[in-house]
N, C-alpha and C positions, 0 to 999 in steps of 0.2 A: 529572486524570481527565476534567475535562470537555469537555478537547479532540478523547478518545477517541472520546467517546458518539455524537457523529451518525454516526462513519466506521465503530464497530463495530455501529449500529442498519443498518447501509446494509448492510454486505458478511454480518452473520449474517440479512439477509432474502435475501440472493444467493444463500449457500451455496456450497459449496467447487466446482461447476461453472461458477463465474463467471457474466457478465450481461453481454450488448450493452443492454440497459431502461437507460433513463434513470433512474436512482436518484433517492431524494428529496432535494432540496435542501438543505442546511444553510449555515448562515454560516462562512468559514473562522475561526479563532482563533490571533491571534498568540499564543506564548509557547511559552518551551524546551521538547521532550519527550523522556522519558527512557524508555531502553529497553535491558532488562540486556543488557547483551554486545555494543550499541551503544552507540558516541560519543553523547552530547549533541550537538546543533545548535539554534541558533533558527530560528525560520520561522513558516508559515501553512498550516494545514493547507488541501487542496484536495481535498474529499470526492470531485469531478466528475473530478478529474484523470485517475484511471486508467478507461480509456475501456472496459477488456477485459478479461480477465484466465482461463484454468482454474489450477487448484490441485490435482491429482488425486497419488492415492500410485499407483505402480505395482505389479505381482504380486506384486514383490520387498520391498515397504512401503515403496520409498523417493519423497519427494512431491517432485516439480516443478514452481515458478509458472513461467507464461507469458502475457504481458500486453502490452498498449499505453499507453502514456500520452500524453495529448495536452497540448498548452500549449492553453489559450483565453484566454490572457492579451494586451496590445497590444504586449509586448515579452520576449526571450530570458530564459527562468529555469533556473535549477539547481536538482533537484527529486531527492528522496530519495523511496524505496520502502521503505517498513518490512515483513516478510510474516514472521508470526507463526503457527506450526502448535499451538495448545492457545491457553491462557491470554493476553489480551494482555498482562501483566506478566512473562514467561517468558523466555526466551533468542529471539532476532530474527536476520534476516540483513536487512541493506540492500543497496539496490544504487541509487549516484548515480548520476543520468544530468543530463549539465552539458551549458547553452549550447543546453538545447531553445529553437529558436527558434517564435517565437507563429506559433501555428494549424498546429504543426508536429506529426504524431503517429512516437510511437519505442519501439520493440520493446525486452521487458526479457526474461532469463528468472534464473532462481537455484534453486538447491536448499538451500533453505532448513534454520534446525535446528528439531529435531523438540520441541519439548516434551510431546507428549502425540498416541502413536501412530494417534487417531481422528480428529484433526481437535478443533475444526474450523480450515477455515485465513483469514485477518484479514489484508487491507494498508490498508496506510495512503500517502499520497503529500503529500510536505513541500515547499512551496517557500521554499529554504534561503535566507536574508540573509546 
């Protein structure tokens, strides 16, 4: 859980319209994270990583993220997007995006599953070992 904390302190001050602001900083944290209806991976969280992002539902209710993510790392990582609609313990969609090269920014999008029709909606960005 406590890996959770800064990235869901960062994106529930955002809100589900996303944020070009520079978020508050936190320390990334090695260690596995677990996410139902996702695979396991290890890694380090990267609270900065996702640069962009809206999350909105459309007329229809159904939500689509669309985001950037940037490396600001000194060399190519492979980095998972976790994007959570309710609870962040709830059912998840990922989407890896591998071989982002550093200082490199790259467009994600997913339609994510719904846990919990209102929102609100939570990602998270892993860079995977």
């Amino acid at each position: 859980m406590r890996v959770w904390l800064p990235v869901l302190l960062v994106l529930a001050l955002s809100g589900c319209g996303g944020s070009d602001e520079d978020p508050a900083a936190a320390a990334p944290t090695d260690g596995a994270v677990t996410v139902a209806g996702a695979p396991q991976v290890k890694g380090t969280v990267d609270p900065l990583a996702v640069t962009s992002f809206t999350c909105r539902k459309n007329a229809e209710g159904r939500w689509r993220v669309k985001g950037t993510l940037t490396n600001s790392g000194q060399q190519a990582r492979d980095y998972r997007v976790t994007i959570f609609i309710g609870q962040q313990t709830g059912p998840a969609r990922t989407v890896d995006l591998d071989r982002v090269k550093a200082g490199a920014s790259v467009p994600f999008t997913a339609l994510p599953v719904v846990a919990a029709p209102d929102g609100p909606c939570r990602l998270q960005a892993l860079i995977r070992h």
